[in-house]
Structures are given as structure tokens and as C-alpha cells.
N, C-alpha and C positions, 0 to 999 in steps of 0.2 A: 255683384262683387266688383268695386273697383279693381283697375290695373294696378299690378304688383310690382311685376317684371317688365322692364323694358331692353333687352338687348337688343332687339331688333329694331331699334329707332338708330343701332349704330351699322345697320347696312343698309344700301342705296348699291344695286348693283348698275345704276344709271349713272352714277356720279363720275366727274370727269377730274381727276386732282389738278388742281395750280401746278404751277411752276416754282412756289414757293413753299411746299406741301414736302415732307419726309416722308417717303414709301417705306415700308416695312415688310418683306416676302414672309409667309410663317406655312409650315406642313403641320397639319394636324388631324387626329383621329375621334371624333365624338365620343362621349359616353353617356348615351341615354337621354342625348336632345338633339334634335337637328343639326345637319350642316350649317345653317344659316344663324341657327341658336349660337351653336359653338363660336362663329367665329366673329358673332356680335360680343358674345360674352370676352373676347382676347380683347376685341378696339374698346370694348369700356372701359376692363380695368387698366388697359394701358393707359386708358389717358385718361375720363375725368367718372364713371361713371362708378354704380355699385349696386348693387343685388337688387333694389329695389326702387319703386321710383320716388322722385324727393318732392318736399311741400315747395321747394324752391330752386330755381340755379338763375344764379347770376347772368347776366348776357354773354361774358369772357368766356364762361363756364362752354353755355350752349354753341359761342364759334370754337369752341378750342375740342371738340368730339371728332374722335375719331373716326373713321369711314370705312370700311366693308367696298370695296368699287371692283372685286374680281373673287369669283371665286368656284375655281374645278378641283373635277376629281382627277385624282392621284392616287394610284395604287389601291391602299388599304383607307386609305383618307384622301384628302382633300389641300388644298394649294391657296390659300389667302392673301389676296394684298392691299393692305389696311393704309391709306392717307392720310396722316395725322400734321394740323396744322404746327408751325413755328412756337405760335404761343404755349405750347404744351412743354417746351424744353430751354433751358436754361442755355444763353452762347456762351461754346468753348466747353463743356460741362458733359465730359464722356460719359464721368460715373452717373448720373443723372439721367441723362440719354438710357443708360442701360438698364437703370433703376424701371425707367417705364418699357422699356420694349421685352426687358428680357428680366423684368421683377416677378411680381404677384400671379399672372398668368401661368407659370407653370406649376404652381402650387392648386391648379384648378382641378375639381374633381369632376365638372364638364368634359373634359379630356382624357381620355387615354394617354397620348403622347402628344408629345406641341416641339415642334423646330424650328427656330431661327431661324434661318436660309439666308436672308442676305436683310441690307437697307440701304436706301440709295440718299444721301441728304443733298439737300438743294444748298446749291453757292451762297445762300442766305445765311445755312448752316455750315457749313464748310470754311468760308474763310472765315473764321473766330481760330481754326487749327495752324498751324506754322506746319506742320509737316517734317519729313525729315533735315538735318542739317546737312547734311553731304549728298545721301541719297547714291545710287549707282555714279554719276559722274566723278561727285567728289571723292569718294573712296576711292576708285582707280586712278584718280591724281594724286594722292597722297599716298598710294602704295605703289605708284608707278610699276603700272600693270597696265597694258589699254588692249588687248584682245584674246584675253584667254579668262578662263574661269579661276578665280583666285583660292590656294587651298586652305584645308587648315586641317588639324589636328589635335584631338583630346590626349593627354599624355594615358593609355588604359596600361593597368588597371584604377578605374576612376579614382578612386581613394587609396588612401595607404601611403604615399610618397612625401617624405620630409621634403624641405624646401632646398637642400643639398642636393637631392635626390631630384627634383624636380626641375631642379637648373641644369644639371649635368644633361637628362633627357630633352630639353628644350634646346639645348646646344646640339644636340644631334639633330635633332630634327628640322629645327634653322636652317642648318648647314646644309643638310639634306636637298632643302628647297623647298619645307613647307614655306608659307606665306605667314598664318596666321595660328600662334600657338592656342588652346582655346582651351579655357577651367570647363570641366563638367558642371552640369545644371546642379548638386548638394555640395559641389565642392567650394566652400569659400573660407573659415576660420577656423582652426583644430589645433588643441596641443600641440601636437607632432608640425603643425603647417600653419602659422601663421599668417595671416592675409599681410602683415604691414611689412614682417619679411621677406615674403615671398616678391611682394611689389618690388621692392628695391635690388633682391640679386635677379629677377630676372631683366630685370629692363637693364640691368648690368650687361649679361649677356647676349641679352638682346642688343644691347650696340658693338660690342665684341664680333657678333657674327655680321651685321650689316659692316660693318669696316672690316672686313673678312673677305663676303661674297661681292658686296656692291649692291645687293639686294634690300630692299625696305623688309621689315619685319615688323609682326606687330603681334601683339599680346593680348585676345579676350580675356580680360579678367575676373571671373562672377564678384559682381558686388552687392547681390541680393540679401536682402536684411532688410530690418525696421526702416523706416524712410532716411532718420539722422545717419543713419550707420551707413546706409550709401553715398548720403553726400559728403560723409567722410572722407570715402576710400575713396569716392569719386575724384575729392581733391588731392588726395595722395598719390592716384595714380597720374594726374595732370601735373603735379610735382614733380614728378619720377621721368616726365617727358612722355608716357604715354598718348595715344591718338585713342584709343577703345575703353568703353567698359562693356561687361555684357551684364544682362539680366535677364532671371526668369520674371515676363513679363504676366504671366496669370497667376502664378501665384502673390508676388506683388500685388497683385490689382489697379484698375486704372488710373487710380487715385494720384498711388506713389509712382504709378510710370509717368503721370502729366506734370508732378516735382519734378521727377530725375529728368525730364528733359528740357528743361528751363534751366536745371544745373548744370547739362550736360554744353548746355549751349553758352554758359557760361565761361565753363572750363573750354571750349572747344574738342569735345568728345564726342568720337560715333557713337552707336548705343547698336548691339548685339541682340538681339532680342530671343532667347530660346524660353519656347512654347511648355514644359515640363507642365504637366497637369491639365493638358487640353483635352488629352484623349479621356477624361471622366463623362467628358461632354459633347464632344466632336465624332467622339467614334459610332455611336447609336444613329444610323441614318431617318431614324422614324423620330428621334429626338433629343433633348437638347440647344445646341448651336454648334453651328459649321465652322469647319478650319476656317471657310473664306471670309463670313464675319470677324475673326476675331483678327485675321492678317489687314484685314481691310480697317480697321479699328487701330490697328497698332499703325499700319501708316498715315492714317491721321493725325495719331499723334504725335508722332518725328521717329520711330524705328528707323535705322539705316540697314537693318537686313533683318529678316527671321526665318526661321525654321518651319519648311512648309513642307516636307517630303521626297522622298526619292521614285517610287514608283517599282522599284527596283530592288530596296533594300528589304530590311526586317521590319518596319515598321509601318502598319496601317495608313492607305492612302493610295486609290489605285489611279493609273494613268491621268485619266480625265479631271479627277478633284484635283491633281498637283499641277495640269496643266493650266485649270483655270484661275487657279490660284495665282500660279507664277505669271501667268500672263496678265491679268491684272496688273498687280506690281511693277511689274515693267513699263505699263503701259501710263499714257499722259492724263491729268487728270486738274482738271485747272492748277493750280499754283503748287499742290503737291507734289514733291519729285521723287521719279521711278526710285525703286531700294531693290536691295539682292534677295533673291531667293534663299535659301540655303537646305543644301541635300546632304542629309547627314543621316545615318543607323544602317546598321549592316552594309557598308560599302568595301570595295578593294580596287586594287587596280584593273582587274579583269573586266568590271562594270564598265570601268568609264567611257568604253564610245557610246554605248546604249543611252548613256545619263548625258552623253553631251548631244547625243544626237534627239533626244527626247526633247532633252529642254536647253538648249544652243549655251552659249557660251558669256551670257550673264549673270552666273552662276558661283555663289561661294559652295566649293564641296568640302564635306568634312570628313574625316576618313578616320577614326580612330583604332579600334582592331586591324583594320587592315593596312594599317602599317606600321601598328606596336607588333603587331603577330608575325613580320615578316621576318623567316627562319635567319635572317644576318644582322637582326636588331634594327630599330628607327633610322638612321642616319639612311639605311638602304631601301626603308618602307618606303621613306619620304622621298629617295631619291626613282623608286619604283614608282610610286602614283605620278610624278609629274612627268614621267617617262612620256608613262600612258597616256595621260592627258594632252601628251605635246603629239602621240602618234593619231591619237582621234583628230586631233585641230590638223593635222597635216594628210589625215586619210589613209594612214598608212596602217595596215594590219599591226597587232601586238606581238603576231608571232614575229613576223618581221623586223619588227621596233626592238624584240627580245633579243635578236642577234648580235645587235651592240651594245645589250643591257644586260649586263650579270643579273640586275638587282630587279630590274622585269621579270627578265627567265624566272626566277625562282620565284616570284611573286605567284607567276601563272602556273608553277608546277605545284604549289602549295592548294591556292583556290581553285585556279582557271578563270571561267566564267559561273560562278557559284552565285545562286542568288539565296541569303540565309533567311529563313525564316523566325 
């Protein structure tokens, strides 16, 4: 009987990848064929092969196969790093990119579970990306802020707040000293709350309080929607004087974040990037794809901050994933420039030295409950968190800091050091 199957013509555990070669990390679990099986069977269908072998392939075909060049055990499974040449992927072309590394493959019934983990693209790949437009330097010049972590805040309870209602609360919290007011990830067009209203009294306000304080202020405003409908509001809000849009970046999908950021950079907009709907996929450590994939993807494409964890709060993500995460980010990467992290879900003022000491002070923190919840209302949450924040950067205890702060004291009498689950 002739050969059938060929997946093992896509491992060479000899093989040495280019320098012009996209790695791809994957964790995966067999079922019912080999280590070696399985994880020929991932670099075929990623890139050019299929179930069986063919009467013909082109030569493009046969240099364009992907490679098998490392592969251990881990845990319950095993650790692959598969070399797929350039010609397998379209320049500039996320969704494409995605399409093979993180398509057909997990629909394999070869597998148990299969994780994404990381992929490294070579400069060949890479610069086709523009990366972010501001990125960590530019936002602390245009919020004139240059050594502390900058805050923000969801007006909670997320929904339910007329745009009267929501400007009034934005004034307090301005004032306060949050930095950055911030729409929750469903909240963007509602009877009750209009997005094209809402745009215009608050950026109202918003300059009410900066000619007030002295302080820059600024407004994430979710502009998530169909692709037109954000570059709508996109241009609404650069009308309005806005510097930010924010968006849910997964649920959009690649597509419409590689538009909105060609719009964005049009309008001269940072871009906000909250993560809503990651953990369907990010949370399963046997599979999936990784928070550091998708953060590392999103700053390819020009994010100027996202949503990577606290470590600390309510939300899924322990020490070491948010460390590596953020550090990434921050860190240089040819032409790409560092973006902010952002530590948001379950926070309060009692965290903050923990959260500044964890991950230093390039940091946007978002605080919502804990400083809607604070027993004297927002103007004193807000004026509570930057207390804290200012007694962490200075090393001074909170008890300490509480003795010339009403609105500390009471922050800390309320939480303490509570970490909510």
C-alpha cells in the first residue's frame, strides 16, 4: 500500500530556522498518535499541507512547509516550535497571520488540547506593522505626567447612567485627580445614553475641569461597533478635541483594529485597547491562546495601552503571566514603541504599593469600584487612590499618608489591604 499520510515529512528535529523564518511556540496534548504525529499534523495545516499526500506540489508549495525543529515534554503534553517560512504569509496581514497559526489546527481531532504560546516574526515581518502612534513616551507628553503611573476610572455602576448623570460623575472624579475617565467595555449607545451626546458634554467638562485644576484630562471613550460606526465616532471625538478612543480589541477582531488604526492616526488618536472576551481563550492554560499572544499582536498593530492584569485584583492572571506580559511591552523592539500596561478589576487604594511595587510605575491603573464605593462618593475615591499612589512613589506607609488624608483614612477603613476575588 502506498503512503497515505505524510505529516512527518513536516518534522526535522535537525533543522536550524533562518533568520528570516516566523517561529511559532504551541503546547499541545496528543490523541491517539504520537508526539511527533501531532505536532507534524499542527505545521501542515498551518501552512501548506493536508490529510493526505498529493499527486503534485508546486516547488513554492514544497519551500513554503513548515518545520517541526524542537520538540519536549511538558507537563501533560509536549512544547513545539514549528519554522514557517515568509512565503506562507501575506505583509502587514494580521488576520491572515492568524488565519494559519491559530486557524484549522485547533479544530484537530489529533489533539486533545493545542495553545498558542507565543510567535516571534522576523524584521522581514515586522516592519510591514507601524506600531503604536504615541506609545508610553508620547502619552506622558500629551498628558503631562512623566513619573508616576497615570489613573483612570470607570464611572460603576457600568451601565444605567444618563449622559447628565454621567457628566456630573466625571466632574467629580476630574477633580478628584483621576487622570483618565474610561467607558466600560458594553458601554457605548443606549436610549438613555447616547454616544454623540455623551461626546460633546463631556469633553465640555472635561475642559471645565482642566482650566479648573491645571491638569490634562482625558476621556476613553468606547467606540466599539461595526467598522463604519467607529470611524464615525472616531471622527466625532477628534472634533470634540479628544486625544483617546478606546476599543474592545477581540471582540472587533483584527481586521477592524488594523482600520481603526490607520483612522486613528489619521485623526491623531491614542487607541485604548480593553481585552473583553479574552479570557474564553486565554484562561485554559492547556489551551487556546495566551494573554502574551494577543498583547503582543495588538502592539504590532499600533495599541497605545491594553489590559493585561493586576496580579492583585479579581481577575484571572497570576504574578508571573502579568509580569511577562508587561515587560514585554515596555520593553524595545525594533521600530515598535514601548505602550502601557493597564491594571484594572478589583482594585482600591489599599493595593496600590503592592501594584506599584510589582510592576513600577509605567503603569495606567484603573480603579473603578474602589473609588465609586468610596463611603464620601467619587470626588474623594479619586482624591483617595492618587493619595496612595503618591505615598507608594514616595515610600511612605498608607497609614502614614492617611494622617493628612480624610479621604485615604476612610478608603483604608472601608477595604484595608483586601484583595477581592
Amino acid at each position: 500500500m502506498s503512503k497515505v499520510e505524510w505529516y512527518l515529512d513536516f518534522v526535522d528535529l535537525d533543522y536550524t530556522p533562518g533568520r528570516d523564518e516566523l517561529i511559532v511556540e504551541y503546547y499541545f496534548e496528543p490523541n491517539g498518535v504520537s508526539p511527533e504525529e501531532a505536532a507534524g499534523r499542527i505545521a501542515s495545516e498551518s501552512s501548506i499541507g493536508t490529510w493526505t499526500t498529493l499527486w503534485k506540489l508546486p516547488d513554492m508549495a514544497k519551500r513554503s512547509m513548515a518545520k517541526v525543529f524542537s520538540l519536549e515534554k511538558s507537563g501533560e503534553g509536549y512544547i513545539a516550535k514549528i519554522a514557517y517560512p515568509l512565503t506562507l504569509f501575506e505583509e502587514g496581514n494580521l488576520v491572515q497571520l492568524f488565519s494559519a497559526i491559530a486557524g484549522n489546527i485547533f479544530g484537530m481531532k489529533a489533539l486533545k488540547n493545542l495553545r498558542l504560546l507565543d510567535f516571534h516574526p522576523p524584521y522581514e515581518y515586522l516592519r510591514h506593522f507601524k506600531g503604536p502612534q504615541y506609545g508610553v513616551k508620547g502619552i506622558r507628553e500629551f498628558m503631562g505626567i512623566e513619573d508616576r503611573p497615570l489613573t483612570a476610572t470607570v464611572p460603576k455602576p457600568k451601565m444605567g447612567w444618563s449622559v447628565d448623570e454621567y457628566a456630573e460623575i466625571a466632574y467629580e472624579l476630574w477633580s478628584g485627580g483621576i487622570d483618565l475617565l474610561k467607558d466600560d467595555e458594553n458601554f457605548t449607545s443606549f436610549p438613555f445614553n447616547r454616544f454623540e451626546e455623551r461626546v460633546r458634554k463631556l469633553y465640555a467638562v472635561r475642559d471645565r475641569v482642566e482650566a479648573e485644576t491645571g491638569e490634562t484630562k482625558e476621556y476613553l471613550i468606547n467606540i466599539t461597533g461595526p467598522a463604519h460606526v467607529m470611524e464615525k465616532r472616531a471622527q466625532l471625538v477628534a472634533a470634540e478635541g479628544g486625544q483617546y478612543i478606546m476599543i474592545d480589541i477581540v471582540v472587533v477582531g483584527w481586521s477592524a483594529l488594523q482600520y481603526m488604526r490607520e483612522v486613528a492616526e489619521d485623526l491623531g488618536l491614542a487607541i485604548h485597547a480593553h481585552r473583553a472576551m479574552h479570557a474564553a481563550f486565554t484562561r485554559n492554560p492547556r489551551h487556546g491562546i495566551s494573554m502574551f499572544v494577543l498583547a503582543k499582536a495588538a502592539r504590532m498593530v499600533g495599541v497605545d495601552q491594553i489590559h493585561t492584569g493586576t496580579a492583585v485584583g479579581k481577575m484571572a492572571g497570576d504574578y508571573e503571566e502579568v509580569k511577562r506580559i508587561n515587560g514585554f511591552l515596555l520593553s524595545e523592539w525594533e521600530h515598535i514603541k514601548p505602550i502601557f500596561p493597564v491594571a484594572s478589576g478589583g482594585l482600591h487604594p489599599g493595593l496600590m504599593p503592592e501594584l506599584i511595587r510589582l510592576f513600577g510605575r509605567d503603569l495606567v491603573i484603573q480603579v473603578g469600584g474602589g473609588v465609586m464605593g468610596h463611603p464620601d462618593g467619587p470626588r474623594a475615591g479619586a482624591k483617595a487612590l492618587r493619595d496612595a499612589i503618591e505615598a507608594a512613589i514616595e515610600g511612605v506607609s498608607l497609614e502614614e499618608k492617611a494622617k493628612e488624608s480624610p479621604e485615604l483614612k476612610k478608603a483604608l477603613e472601608k477595604w484595608g489591604y483586601l484583595k477581592p476575588k
